[in-house]
mmJSON file of the N, C-alpha and C atoms, coordinates in Angstrom:
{"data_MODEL":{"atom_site":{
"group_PDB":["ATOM","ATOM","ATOM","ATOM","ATOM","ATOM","ATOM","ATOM","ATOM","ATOM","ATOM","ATOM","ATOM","ATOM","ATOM","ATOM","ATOM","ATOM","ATOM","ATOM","ATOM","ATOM","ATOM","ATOM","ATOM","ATOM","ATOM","ATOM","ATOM","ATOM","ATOM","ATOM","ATOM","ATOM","ATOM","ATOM","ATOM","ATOM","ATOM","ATOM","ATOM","ATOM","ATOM","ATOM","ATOM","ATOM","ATOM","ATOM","ATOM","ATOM","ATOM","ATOM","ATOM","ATOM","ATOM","ATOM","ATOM","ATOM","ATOM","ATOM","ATOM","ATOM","ATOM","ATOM","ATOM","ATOM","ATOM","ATOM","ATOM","ATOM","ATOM","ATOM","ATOM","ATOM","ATOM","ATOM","ATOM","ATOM","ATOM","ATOM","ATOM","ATOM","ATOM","ATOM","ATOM","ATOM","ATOM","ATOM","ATOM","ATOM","ATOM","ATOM","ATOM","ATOM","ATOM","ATOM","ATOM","ATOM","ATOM","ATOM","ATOM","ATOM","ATOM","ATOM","ATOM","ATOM","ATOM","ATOM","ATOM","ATOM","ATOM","ATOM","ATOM","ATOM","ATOM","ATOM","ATOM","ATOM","ATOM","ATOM","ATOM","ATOM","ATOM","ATOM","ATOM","ATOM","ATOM","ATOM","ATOM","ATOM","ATOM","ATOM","ATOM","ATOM","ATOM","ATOM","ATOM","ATOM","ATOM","ATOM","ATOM","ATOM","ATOM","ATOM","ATOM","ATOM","ATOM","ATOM","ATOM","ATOM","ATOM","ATOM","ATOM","ATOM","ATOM","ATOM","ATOM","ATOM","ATOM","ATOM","ATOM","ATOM"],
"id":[1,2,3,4,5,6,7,8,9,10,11,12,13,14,15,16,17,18,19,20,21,22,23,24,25,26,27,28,29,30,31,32,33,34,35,36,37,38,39,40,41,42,43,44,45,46,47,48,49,50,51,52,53,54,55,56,57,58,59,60,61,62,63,64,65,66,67,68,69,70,71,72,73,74,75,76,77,78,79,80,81,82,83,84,85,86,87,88,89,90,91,92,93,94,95,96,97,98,99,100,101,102,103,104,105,106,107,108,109,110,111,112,113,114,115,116,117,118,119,120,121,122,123,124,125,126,127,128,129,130,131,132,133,134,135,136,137,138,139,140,141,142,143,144,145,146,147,148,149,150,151,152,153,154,155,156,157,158,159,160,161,162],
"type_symbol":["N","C","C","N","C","C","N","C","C","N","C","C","N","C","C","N","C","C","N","C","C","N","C","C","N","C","C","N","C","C","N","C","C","N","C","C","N","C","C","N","C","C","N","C","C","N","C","C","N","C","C","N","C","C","N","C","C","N","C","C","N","C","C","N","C","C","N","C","C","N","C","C","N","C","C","N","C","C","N","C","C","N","C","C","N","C","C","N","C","C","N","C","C","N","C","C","N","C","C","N","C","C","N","C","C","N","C","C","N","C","C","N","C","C","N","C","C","N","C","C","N","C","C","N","C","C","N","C","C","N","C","C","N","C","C","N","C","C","N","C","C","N","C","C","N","C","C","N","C","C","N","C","C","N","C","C","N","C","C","N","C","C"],
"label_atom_id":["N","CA","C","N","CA","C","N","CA","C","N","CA","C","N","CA","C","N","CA","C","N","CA","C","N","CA","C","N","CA","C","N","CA","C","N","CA","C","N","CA","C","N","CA","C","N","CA","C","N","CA","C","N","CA","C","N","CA","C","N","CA","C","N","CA","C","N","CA","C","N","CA","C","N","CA","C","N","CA","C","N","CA","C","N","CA","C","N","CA","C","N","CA","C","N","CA","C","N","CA","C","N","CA","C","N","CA","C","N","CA","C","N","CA","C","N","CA","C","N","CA","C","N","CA","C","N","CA","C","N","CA","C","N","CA","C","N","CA","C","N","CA","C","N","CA","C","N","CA","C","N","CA","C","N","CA","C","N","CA","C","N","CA","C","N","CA","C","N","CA","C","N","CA","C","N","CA","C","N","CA","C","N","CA","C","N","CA","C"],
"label_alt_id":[null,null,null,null,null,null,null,null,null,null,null,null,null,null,null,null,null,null,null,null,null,null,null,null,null,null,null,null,null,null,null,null,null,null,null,null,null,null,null,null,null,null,null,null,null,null,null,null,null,null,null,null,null,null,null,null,null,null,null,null,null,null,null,null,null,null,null,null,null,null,null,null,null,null,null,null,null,null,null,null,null,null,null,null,null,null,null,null,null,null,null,null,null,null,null,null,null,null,null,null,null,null,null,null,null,null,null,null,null,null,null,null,null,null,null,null,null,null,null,null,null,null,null,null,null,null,null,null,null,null,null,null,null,null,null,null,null,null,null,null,null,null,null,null,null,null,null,null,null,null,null,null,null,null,null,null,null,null,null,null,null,null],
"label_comp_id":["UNK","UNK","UNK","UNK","UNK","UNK","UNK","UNK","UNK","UNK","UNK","UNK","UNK","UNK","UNK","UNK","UNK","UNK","UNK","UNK","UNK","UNK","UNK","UNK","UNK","UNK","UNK","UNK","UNK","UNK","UNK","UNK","UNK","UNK","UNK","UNK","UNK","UNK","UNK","UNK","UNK","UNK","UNK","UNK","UNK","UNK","UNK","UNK","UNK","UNK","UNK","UNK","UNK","UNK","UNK","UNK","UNK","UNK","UNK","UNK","UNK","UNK","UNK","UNK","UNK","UNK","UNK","UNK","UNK","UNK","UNK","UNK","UNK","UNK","UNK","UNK","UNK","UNK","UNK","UNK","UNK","UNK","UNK","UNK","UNK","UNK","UNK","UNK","UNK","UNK","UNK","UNK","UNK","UNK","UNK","UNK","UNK","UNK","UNK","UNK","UNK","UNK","UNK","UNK","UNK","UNK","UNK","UNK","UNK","UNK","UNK","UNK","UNK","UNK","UNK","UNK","UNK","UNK","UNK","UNK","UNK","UNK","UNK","UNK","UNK","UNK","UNK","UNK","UNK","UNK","UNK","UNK","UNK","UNK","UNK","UNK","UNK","UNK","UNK","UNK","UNK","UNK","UNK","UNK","UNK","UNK","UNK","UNK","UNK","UNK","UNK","UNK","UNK","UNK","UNK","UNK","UNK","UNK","UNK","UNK","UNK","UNK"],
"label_asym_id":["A","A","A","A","A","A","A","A","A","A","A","A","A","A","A","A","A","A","A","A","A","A","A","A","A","A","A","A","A","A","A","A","A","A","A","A","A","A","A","A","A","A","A","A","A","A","A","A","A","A","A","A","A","A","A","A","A","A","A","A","A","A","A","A","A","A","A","A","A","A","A","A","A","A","A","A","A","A","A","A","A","A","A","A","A","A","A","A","A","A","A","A","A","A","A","A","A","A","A","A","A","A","A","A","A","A","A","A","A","A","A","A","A","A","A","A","A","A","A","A","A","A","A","A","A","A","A","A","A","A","A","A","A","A","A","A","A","A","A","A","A","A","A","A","A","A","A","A","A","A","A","A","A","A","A","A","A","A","A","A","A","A"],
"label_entity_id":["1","1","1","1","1","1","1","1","1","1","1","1","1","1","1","1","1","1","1","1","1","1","1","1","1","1","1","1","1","1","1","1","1","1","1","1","1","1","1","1","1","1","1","1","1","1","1","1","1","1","1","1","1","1","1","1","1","1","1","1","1","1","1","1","1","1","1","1","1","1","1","1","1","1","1","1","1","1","1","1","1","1","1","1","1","1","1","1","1","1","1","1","1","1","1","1","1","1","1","1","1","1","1","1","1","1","1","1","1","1","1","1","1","1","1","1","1","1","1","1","1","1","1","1","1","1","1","1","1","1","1","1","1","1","1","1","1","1","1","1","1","1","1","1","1","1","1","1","1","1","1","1","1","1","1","1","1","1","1","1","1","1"],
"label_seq_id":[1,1,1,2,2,2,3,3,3,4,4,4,5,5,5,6,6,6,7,7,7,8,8,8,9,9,9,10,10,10,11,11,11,12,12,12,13,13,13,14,14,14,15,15,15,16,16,16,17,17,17,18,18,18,19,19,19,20,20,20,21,21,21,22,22,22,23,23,23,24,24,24,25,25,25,26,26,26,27,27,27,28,28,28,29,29,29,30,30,30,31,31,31,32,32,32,33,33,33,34,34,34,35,35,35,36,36,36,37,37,37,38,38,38,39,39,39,40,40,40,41,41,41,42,42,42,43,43,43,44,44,44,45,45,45,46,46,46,47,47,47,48,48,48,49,49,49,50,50,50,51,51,51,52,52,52,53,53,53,54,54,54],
"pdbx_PDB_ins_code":[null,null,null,null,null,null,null,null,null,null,null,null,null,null,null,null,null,null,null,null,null,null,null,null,null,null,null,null,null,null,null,null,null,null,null,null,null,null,null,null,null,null,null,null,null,null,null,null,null,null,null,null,null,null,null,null,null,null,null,null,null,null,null,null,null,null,null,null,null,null,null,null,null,null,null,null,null,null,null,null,null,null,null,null,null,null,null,null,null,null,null,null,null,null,null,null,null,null,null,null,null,null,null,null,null,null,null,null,null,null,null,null,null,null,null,null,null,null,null,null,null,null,null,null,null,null,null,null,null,null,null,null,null,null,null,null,null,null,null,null,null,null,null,null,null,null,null,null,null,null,null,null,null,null,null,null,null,null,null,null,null,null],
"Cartn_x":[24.08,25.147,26.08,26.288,27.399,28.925,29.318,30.484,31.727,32.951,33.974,35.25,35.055,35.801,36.262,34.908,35.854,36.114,36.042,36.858,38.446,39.193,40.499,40.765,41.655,42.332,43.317,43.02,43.778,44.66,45.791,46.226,46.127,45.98,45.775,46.637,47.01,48.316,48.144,48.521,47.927,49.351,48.843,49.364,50.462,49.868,51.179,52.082,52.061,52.834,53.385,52.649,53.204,53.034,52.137,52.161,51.256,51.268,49.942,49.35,48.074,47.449,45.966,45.075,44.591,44.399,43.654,43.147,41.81,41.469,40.207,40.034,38.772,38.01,37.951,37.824,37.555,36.861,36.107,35.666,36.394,37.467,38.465,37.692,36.378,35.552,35.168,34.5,33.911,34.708,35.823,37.089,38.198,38.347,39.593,40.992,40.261,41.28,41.495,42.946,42.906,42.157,42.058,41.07,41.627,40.716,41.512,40.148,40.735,38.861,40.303,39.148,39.467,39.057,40.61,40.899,40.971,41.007,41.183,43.328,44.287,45.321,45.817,46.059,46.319,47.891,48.791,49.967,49.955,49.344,48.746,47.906,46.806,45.763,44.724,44.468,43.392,43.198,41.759,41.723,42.508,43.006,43.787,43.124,43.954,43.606,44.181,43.704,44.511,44.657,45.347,45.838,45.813,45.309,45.592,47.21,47.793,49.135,48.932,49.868,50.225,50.708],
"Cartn_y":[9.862,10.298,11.229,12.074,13.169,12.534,13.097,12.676,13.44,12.633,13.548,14.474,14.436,15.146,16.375,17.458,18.252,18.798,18.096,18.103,18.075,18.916,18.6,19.217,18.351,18.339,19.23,20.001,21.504,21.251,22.082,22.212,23.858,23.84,25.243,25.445,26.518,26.634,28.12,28.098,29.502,30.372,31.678,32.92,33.422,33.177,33.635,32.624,31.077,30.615,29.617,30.018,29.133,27.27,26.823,25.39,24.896,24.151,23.385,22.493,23.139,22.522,21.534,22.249,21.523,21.083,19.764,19.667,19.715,20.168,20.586,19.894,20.434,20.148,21.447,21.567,22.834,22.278,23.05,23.122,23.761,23.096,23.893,24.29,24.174,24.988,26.251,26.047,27.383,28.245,27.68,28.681,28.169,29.17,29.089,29.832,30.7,31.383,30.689,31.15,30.619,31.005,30.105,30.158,30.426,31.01,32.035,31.518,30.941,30.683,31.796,31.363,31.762,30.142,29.994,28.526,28.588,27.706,27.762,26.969,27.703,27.132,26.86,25.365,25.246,25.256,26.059,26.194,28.109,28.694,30.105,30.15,29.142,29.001,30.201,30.775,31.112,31.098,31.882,31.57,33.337,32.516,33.595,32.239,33.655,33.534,31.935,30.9,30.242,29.971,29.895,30.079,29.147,29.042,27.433,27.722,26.466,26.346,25.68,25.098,24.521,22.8],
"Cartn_z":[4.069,4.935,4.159,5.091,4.632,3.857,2.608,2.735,3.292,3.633,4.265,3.425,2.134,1.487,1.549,1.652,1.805,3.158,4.104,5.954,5.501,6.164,6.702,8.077,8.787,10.007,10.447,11.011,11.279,12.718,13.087,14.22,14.678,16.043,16.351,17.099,17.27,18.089,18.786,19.854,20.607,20.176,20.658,19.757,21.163,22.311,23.309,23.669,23.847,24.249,23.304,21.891,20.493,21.121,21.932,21.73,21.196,20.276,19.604,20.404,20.562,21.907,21.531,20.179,19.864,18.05,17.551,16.265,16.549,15.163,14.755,13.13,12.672,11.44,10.532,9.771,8.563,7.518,6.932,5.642,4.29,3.474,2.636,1.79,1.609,0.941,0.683,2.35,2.694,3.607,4.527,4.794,4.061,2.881,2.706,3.845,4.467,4.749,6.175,7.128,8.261,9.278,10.262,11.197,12.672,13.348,14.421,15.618,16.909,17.587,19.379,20.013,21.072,21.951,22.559,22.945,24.263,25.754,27.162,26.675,26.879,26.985,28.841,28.711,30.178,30.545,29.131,30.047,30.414,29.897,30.462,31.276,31.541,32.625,31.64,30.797,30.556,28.788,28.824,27.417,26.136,25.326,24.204,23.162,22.106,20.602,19.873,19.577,18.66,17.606,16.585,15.013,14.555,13.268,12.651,12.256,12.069,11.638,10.563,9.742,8.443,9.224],
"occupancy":[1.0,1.0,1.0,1.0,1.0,1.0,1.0,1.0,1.0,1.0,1.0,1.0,1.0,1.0,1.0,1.0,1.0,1.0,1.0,1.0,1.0,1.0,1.0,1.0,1.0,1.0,1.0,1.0,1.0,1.0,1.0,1.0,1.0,1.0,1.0,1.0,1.0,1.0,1.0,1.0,1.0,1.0,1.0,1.0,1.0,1.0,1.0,1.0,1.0,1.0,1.0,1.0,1.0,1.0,1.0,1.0,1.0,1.0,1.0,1.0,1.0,1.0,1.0,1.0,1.0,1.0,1.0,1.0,1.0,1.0,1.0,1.0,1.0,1.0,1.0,1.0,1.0,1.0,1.0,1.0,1.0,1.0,1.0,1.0,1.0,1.0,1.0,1.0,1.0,1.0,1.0,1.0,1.0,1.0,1.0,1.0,1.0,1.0,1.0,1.0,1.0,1.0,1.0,1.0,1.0,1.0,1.0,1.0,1.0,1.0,1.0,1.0,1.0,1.0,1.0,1.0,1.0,1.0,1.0,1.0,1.0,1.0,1.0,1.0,1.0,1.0,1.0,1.0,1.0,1.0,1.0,1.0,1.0,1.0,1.0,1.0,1.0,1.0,1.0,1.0,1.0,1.0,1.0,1.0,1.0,1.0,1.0,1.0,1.0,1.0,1.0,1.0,1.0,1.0,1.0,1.0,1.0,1.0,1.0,1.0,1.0,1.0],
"B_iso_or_equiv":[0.0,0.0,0.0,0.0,0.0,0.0,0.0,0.0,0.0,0.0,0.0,0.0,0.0,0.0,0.0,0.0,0.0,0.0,0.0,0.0,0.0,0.0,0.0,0.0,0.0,0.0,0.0,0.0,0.0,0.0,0.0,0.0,0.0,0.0,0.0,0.0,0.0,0.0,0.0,0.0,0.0,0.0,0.0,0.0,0.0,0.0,0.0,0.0,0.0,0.0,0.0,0.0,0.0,0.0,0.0,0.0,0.0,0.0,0.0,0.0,0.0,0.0,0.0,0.0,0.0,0.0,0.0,0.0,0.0,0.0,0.0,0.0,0.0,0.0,0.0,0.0,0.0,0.0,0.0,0.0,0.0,0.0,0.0,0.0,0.0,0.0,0.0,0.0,0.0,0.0,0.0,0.0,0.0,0.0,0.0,0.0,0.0,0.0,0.0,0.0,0.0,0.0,0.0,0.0,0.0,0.0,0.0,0.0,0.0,0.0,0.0,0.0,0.0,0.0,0.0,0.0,0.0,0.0,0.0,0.0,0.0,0.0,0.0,0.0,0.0,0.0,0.0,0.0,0.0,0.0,0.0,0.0,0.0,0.0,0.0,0.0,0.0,0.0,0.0,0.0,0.0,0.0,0.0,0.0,0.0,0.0,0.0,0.0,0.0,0.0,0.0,0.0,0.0,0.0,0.0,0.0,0.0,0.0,0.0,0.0,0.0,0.0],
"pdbx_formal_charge":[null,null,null,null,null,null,null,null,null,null,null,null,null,null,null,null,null,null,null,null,null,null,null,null,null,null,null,null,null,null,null,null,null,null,null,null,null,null,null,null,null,null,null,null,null,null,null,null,null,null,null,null,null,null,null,null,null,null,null,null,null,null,null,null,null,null,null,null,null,null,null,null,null,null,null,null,null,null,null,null,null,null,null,null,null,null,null,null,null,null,null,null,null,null,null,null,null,null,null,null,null,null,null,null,null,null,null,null,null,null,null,null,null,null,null,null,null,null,null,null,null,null,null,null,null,null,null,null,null,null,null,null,null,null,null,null,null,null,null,null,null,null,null,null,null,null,null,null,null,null,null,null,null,null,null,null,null,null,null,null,null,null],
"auth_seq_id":[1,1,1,2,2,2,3,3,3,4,4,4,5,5,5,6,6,6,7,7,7,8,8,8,9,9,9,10,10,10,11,11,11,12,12,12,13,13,13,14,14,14,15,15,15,16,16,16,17,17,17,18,18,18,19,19,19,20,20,20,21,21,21,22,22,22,23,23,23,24,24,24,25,25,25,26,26,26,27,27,27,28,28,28,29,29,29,30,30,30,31,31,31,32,32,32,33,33,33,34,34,34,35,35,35,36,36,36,37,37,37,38,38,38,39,39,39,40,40,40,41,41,41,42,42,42,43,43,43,44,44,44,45,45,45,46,46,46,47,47,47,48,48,48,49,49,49,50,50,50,51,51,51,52,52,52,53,53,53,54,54,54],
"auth_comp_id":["UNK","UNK","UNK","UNK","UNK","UNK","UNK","UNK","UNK","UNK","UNK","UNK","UNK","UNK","UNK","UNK","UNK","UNK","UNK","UNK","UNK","UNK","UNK","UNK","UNK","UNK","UNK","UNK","UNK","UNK","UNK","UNK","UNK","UNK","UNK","UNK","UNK","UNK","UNK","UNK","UNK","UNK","UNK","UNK","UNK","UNK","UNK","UNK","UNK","UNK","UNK","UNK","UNK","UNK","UNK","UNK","UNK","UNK","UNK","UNK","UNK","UNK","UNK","UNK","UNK","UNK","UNK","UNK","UNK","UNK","UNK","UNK","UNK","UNK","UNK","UNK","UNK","UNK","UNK","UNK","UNK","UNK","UNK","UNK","UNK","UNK","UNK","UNK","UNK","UNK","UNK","UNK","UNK","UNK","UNK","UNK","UNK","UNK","UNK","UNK","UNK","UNK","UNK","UNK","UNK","UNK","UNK","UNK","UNK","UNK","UNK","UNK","UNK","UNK","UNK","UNK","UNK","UNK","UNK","UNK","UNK","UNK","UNK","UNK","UNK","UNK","UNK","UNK","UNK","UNK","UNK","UNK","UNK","UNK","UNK","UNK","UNK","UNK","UNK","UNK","UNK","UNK","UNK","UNK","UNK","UNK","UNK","UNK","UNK","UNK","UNK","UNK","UNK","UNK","UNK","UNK","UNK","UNK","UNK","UNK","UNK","UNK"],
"auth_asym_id":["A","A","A","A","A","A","A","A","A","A","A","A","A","A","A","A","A","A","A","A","A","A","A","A","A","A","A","A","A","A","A","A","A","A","A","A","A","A","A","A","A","A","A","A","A","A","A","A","A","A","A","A","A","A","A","A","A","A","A","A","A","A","A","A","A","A","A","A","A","A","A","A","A","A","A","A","A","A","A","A","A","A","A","A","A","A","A","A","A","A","A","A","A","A","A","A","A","A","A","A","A","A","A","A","A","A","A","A","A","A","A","A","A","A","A","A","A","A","A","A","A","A","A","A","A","A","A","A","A","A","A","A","A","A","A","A","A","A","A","A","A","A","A","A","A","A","A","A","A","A","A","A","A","A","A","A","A","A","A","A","A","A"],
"auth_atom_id":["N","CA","C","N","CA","C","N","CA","C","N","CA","C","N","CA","C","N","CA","C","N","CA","C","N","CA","C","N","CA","C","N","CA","C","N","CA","C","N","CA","C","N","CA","C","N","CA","C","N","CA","C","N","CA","C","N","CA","C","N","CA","C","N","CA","C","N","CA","C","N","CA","C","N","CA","C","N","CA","C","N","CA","C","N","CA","C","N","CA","C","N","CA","C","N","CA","C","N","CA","C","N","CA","C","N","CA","C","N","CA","C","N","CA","C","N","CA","C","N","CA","C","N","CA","C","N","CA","C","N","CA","C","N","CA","C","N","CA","C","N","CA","C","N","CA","C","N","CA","C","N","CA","C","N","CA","C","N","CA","C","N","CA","C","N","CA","C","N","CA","C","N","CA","C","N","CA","C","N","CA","C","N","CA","C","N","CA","C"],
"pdbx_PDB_model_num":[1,1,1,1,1,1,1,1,1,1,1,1,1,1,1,1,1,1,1,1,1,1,1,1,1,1,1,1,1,1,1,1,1,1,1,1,1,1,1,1,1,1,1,1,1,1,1,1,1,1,1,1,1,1,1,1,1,1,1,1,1,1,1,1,1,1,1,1,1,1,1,1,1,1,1,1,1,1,1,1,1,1,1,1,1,1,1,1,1,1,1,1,1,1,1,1,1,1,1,1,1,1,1,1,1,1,1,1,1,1,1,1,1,1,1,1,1,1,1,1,1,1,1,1,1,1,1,1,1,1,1,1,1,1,1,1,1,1,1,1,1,1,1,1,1,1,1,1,1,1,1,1,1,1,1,1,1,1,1,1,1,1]
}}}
């Protein structure tokens, strides 16, 4: 079995209405850098960009 070390727990936060809407998983390995997905936000009703936060 896999171990879970290097996983950490990210928050994403959409880019137009700034609410942190979801967590996620990362690899601090292999992305160091931040991570950017394209999310469904349901206080905009559609999908935009969301950002990892700190």
């Amino acid at each position: 079995m896999a171990k879970k070390e290097n996983r950490l727990v990210v928050t994403l936060e959409c880019t137009e209405c700034k609410r942190r809407n979801y967590t996620t998983e990362k690899n601090k390995k292999n992305d160091t850098a931040r991570i950017e997905l394209k999310k469904y936000c349901r206080w905009d009703r559609k999908h935009t960009m969301h950002r990892e936060t700190k």
